[in-house]
C-alpha positions in Angstrom: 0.0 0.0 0.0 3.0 2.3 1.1 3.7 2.2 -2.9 0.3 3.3 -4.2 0.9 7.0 -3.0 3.9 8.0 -3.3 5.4 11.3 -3.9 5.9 11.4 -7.8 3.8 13.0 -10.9 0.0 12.6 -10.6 -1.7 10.2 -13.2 -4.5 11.9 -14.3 -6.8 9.2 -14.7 -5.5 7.3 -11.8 -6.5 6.9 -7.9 -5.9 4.2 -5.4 -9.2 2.5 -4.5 -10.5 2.6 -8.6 -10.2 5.2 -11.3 -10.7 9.2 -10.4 -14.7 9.7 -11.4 -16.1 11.7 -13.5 -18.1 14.5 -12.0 -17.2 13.9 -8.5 -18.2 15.0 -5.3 -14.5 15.6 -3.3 -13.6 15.9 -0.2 -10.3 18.3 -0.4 -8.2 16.9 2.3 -5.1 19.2 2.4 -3.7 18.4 6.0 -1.2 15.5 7.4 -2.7 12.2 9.3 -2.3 13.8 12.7 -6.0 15.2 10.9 -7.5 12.0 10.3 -10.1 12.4 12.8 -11.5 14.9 10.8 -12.0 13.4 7.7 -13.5 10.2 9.8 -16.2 12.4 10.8 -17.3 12.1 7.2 -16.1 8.9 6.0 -19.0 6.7 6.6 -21.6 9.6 5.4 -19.4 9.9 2.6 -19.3 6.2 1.9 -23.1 5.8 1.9 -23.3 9.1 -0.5 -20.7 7.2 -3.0 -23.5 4.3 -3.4 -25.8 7.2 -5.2 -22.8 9.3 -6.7 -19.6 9.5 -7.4 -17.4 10.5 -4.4 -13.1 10.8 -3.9 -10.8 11.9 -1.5 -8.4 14.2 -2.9 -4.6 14.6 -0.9 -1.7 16.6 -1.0 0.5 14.3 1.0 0.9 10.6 0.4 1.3 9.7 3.7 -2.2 11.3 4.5 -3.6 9.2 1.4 -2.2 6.0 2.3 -3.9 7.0 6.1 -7.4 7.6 4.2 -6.8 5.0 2.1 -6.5 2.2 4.3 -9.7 3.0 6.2 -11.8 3.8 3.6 -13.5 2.4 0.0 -13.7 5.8 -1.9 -11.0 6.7 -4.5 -8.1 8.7 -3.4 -6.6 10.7 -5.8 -3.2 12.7 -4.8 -2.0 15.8 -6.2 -0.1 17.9 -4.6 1.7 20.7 -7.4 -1.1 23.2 -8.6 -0.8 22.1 -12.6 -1.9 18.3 -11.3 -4.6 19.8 -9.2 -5.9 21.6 -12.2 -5.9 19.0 -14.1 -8.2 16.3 -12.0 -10.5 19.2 -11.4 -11.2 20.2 -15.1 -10.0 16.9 -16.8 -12.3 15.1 -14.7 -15.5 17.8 -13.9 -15.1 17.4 -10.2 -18.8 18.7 -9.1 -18.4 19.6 -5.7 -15.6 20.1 -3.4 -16.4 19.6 0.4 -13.9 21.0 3.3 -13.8 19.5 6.6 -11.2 22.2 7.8 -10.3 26.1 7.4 -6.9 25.8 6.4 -4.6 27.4 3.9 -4.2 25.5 1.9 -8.0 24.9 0.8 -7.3 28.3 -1.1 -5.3 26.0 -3.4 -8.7 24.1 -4.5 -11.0 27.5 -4.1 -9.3 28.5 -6.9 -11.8 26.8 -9.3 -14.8 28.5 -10.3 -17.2 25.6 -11.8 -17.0 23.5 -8.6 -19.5 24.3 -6.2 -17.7 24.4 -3.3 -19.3 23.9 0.4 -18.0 23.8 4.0 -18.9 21.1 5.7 -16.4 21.4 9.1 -15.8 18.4 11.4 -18.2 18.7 13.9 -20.8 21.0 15.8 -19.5 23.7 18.4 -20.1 26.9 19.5 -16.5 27.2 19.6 -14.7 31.2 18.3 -13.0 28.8 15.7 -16.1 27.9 14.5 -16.7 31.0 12.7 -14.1 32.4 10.7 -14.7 35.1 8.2 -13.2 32.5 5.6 -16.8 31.2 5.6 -17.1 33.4 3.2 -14.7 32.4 0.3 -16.9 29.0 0.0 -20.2 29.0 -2.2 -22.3 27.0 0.6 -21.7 25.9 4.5 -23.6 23.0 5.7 -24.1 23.3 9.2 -26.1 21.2 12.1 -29.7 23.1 12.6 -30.8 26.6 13.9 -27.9 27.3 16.3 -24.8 27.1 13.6 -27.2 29.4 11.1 -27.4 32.3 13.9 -24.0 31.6 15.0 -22.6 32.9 11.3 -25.3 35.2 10.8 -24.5 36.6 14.0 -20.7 36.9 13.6 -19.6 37.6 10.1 -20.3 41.0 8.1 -22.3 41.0 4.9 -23.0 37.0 4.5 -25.8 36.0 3.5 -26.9 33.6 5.5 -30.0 32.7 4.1 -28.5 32.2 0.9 -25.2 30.2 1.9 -26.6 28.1 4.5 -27.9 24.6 4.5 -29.1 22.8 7.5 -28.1 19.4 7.0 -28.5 18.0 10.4 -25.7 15.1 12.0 -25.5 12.5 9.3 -23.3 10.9 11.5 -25.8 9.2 13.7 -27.4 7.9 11.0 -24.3 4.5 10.9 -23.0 2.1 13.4 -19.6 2.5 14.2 -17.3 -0.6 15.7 -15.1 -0.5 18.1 -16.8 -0.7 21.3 -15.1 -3.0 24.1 -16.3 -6.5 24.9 -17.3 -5.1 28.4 -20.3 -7.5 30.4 -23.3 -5.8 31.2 -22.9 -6.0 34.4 -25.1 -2.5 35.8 -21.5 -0.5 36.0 -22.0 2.9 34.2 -19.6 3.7 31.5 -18.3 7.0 31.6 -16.3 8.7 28.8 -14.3 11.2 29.4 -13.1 12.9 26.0 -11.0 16.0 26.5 -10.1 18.1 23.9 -6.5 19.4 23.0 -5.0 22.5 24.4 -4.8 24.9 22.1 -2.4 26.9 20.1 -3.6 30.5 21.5 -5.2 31.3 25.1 -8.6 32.2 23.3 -8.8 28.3 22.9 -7.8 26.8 25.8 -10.2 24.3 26.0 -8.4 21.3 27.4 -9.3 20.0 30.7 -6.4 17.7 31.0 -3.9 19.7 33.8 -6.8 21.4 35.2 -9.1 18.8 35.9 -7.8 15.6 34.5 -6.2 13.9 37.3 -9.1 15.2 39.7 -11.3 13.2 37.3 -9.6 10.3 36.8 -9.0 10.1 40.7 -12.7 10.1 41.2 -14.3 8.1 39.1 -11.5 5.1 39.4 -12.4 5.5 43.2 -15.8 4.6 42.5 -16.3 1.3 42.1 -19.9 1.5 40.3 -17.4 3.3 37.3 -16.0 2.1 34.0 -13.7 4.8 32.4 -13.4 5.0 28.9 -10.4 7.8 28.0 -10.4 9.4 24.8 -7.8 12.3 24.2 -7.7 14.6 21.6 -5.4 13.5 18.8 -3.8 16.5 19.0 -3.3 16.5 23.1 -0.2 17.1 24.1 1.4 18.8 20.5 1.4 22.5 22.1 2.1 21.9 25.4 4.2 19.4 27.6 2.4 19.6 30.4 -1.0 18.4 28.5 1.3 15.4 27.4 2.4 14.3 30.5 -0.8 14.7 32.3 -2.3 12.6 29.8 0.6 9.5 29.9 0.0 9.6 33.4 -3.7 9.3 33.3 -3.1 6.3 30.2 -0.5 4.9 33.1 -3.3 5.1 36.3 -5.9 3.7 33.6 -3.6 0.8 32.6 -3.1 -0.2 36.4 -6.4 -1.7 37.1 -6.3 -4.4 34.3 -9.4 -4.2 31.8 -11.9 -2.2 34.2 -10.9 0.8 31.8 -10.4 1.8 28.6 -7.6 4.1 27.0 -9.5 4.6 23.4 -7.3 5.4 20.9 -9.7 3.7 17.8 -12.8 4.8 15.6 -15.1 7.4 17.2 -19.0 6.8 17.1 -19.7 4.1 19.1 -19.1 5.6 22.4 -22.2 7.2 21.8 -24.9 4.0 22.1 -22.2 2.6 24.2 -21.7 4.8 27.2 -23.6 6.1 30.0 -22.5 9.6 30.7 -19.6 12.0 29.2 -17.7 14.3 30.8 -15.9 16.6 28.0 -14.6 20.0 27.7 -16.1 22.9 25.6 -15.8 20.9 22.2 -17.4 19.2 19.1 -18.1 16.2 21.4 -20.0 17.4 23.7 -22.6 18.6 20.6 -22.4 15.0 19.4 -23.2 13.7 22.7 -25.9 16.6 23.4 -27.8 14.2 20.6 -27.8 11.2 22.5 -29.8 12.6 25.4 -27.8 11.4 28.1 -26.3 13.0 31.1 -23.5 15.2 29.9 -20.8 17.6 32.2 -18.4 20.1 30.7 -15.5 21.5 32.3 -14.6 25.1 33.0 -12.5 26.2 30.7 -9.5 28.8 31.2 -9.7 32.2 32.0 -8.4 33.6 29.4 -10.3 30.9 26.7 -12.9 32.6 24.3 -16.7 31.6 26.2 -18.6 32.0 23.3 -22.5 32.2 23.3 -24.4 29.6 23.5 -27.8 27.7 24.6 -25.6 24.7 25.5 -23.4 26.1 27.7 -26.0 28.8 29.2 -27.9 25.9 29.7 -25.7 24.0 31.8 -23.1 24.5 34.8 -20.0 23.9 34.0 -17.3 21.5 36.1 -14.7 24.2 37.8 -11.4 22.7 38.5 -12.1 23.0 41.7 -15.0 20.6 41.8 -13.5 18.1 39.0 -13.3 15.4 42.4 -16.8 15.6 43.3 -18.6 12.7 41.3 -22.0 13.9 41.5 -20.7 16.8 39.6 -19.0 15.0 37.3 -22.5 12.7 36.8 -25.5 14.9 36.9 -28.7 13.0 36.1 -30.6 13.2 32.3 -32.2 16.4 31.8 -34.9 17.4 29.6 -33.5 20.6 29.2 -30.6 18.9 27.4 -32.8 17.0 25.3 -34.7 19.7 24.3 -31.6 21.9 22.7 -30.4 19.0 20.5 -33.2 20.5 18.1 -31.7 23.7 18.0 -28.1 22.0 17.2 -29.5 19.8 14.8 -33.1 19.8 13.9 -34.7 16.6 13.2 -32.2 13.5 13.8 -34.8 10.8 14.0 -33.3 7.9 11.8 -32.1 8.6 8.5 -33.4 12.6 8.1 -30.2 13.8 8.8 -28.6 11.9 6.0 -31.9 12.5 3.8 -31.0 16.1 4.1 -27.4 16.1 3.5 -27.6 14.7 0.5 -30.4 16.7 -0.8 -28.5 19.9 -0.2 -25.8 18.2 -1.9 -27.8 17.5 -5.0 -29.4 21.0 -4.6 -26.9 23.0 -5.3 -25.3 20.9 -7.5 -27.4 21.2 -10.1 -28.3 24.7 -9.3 -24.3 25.0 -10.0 -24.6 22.8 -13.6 -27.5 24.8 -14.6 -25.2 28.0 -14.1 -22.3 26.7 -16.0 -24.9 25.6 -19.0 -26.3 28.7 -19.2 -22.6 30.6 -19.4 -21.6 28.0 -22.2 -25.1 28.6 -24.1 -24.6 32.5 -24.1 -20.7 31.9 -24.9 
């Protein structure tokens, strides 16, 4: 596999997984494997979209392809230099280009005027990085429900948010995901506790890990009713070494009661049927957990860490550092309250709508896009 992306000069007509497709839908994934997680938010939607249309993965980095590659069915086509990129696009009518990211490098792909090209981010948050004014640059943003429309419309000058936005829903919870642990059901709750990364910049210092972490950890293995289930970022650890040692000595604490916990490293989506209660810091999992109705706590984030607005966070108290030891804190009982806002996140997610709607704002605008390039070339 190591062979089938490898740096050298794209082949036009060639992708690992099959031949590039003719008028595509691609995901433009221009980031290295440490970024996996966010094109896995996609994958299996993706997948299931591929059995209507045709779908690829597009990289700039074989090591990143041969990451996709491996977990995935849908063609992956590499090309990094901006002649090779021009020629899949136009050679091969790519009809859409979706972004799971808000790097620099998308500017590469934006480029392209027939595309239709449409945000589709990596998951729900009311998170300051989850606006950026680079919203702007793509044709379309496809967001959750009613909260991610007035977040945008709220923050950004002259967009159109009526126009630009598509409320798609959590086509995520539409799949199974494996991976879950061959645990007994023997009345323990399972708890995950999924902090988020540290940050790069105070305004988002999110991450739980020094400030509650060990507080956490400490309480819940002291309980014996409690199965832990640790999930860190991906990213934990890469700005700070404090974050990383705090997390390889809750993996170390974890490890030292045999199987009673879990350090989960693998595929994300199953810990959503699977466990009983969350504890998370201000982050997309806590929105993907917000649509399972069960009990859910959020840490206190930093001082100086953006607190953005939102019903989620209004809506709930969040766990100070100084109270990360106290379980029931850390396991407040179901709320209705809770329930109530995943609407407001993500509109109807009874089985199958949110998939229903993604892909027909996919084939919306689309062919509002094909009609628009027929028109120009009948007038030309």
């Amino acid at each position: 596999m190591a062979n089938r992306l490898r740096a050298r000069r794209f082949a036009i007509d060639s992708a690992a997984n099959g031949p590039v497709p003719d008028g595509a839908v691609a995901l433009y994934f221009a980031v290295g494997p440490e970024n996996a997680y966010q094109f896995e938010q996609w994958r299996r939607p993706l997948e299931a979209l591929a059995t209507r249309r045709p779908v690829m993965v597009i990289v700039d980095r074989p090591d990143s392809g041969r990451l996709v590659l491996a977990g995935s069915t849908l063609p992956v086509a590499f090309a990094r230099a901006s002649g090779e990129l021009e020629s899949l696009v136009e050679r091969h009518r790519v009809a859409a280009v979706l972004y799971v990211n808000q790097v620099e490098q998308n500017f590469r792909m934006l480029r392209f005027a027939d595309p239709v090209h449409i945000q589709i981010g990596h998951g729900e948050s009311d998170k300051g990085s989850s606006v950026s004014n680079q919203h702007k640059a793509y044709d379309f943003t496809f967001i959750g429900g009613p909260a991610g429309r007035r977040r945008l419309a709220g923050a950004l000058y002259d967009f159109d948010a009526e126009a630009r936005i598509r409320e798609v829903g959590r086509p995520q919870l539409d799949h199974d995901y494996p991976g879950a642990p061959d645990w007994p059901d023997d009345g323990r709750l399972r708890i995950l506790y999924a902090p988020t990364w540290e940050g790069d910049r105070a305004t988002i210092r999110y991450g739980s890990l020094v400030s509650h972490g060990a507080a956490i950890i400490s309480a819940l293995r002291a309980d014996p009713r409690v199965r832990i289930i640790y999930r860190p970022h991906p990213r934990i650890g890469k700005a700070s070494a404090a974050h990383a040692r705090a997390d390889s000595q809750i993996r170390a604490a974890l490890t030292s009661d045999g199987d009673r916990h879990l350090v989960d490293l693998g595929p994300y989506g199953w810990q959503w049927r699977f466990a009983d209660h969350c504890i998370t810091d201000i982050s997309a999992v806590a929105y993907d957990w917000l649509a399972t109705g069960k009990p859910l706590a959020i840490t206190e984030p930093a001082a100086e860490a953006y607190r953005p607005e939102s019903a989620l966070l209004d809506s709930l108290p969040l766990v100070p550092a100084d109270r990360a030891g106290d379980i029931e804190v850390l396991l407040p009982p179901q709320s209705a309250e809770l329930a109530a806002l995943t609407r407001h996140y993500f509109g109807d997610i009874t089985a199958g709508a949110s998939t229903r709607r993604f892909e027909a704002a996919l084939d919306e605008v689309i062919s509002r896009r094909q009609s628009e390039i027929a028109a120009r070339y009948n007038r030309g």
